[in-house]
N, C-alpha and C positions, 0 to 999 in steps of 0.2 A: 431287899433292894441291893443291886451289884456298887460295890465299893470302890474307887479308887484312888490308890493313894499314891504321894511318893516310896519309892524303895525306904528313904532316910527314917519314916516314920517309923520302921521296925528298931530302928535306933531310939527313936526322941520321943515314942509312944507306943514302945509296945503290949503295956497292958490295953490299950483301948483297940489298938489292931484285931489284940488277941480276942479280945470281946467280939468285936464287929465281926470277924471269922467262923465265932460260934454260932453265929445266924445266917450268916451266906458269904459265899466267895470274896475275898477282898482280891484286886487286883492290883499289885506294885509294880511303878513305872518306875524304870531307873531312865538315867541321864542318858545311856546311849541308845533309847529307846525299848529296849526290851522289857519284859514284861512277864512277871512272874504270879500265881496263883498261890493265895495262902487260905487254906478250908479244914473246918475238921475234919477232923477222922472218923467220924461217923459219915462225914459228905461224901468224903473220900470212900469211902466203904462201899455207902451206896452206888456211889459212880462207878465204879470200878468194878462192881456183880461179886457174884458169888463162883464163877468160873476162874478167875483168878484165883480167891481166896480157897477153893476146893484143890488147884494144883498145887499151891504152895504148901496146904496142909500136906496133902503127899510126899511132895519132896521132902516137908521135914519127917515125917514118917519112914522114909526110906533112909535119910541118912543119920536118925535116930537108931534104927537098924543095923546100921552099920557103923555104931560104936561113938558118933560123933557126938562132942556137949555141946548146950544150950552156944556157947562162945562160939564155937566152928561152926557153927550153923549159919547162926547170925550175920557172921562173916562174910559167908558166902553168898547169905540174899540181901544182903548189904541194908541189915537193921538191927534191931538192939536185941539184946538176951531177953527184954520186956516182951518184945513182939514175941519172940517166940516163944514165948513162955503162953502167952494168951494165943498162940496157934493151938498148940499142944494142950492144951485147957477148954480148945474147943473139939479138940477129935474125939471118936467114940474111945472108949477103954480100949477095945482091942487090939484097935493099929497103935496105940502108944509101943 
């Protein structure tokens, strides 16, 4: 069942958001009307395919290649050393 909530409530509730998230899309309304999606990452996973996550393993591949750390990486796909650490956790041994 789709959620909606105010934006505030990531403030005033966000252990129950965060719940409500872990079953389907919560949608936050802010004040000036806009409207923001918060899903897990498993949602998000699925939504998004496996054609994204198969480029980005590359690119970390290529510029694992080319001498860069988990940090520089991250940096530039603008997410945590986490992520990348579980891109690279998912490539076969050889492109490491």
């Amino acid at each position: 069942m789709v959620q909606i909530r105010p934006i505030s409530d990531l403030k005033e509730h966000l252990r129950e958001v965060e719940r409500l998230a872990e079953r389907a899309p919560v949608f936050l309304t802010a004040e000036d009307g806009s409207t923001f999606v918060l899903m897990s990452n498993a949602d998000y996973k699925k939504m998004s395919g496996n054609k994204s996550s198969e480029a980005t393993r590359e690119r970390v591949a290529k510029l694992r290649q080319l001498g860069w750390s988990n940090e520089e990486i991250a940096r530039s796909l603008r997410t945590t050393e986490v992520e990348v650490e579980l891109l690279i956790n998912e490539m076969p041994k050889a492109r490491q």
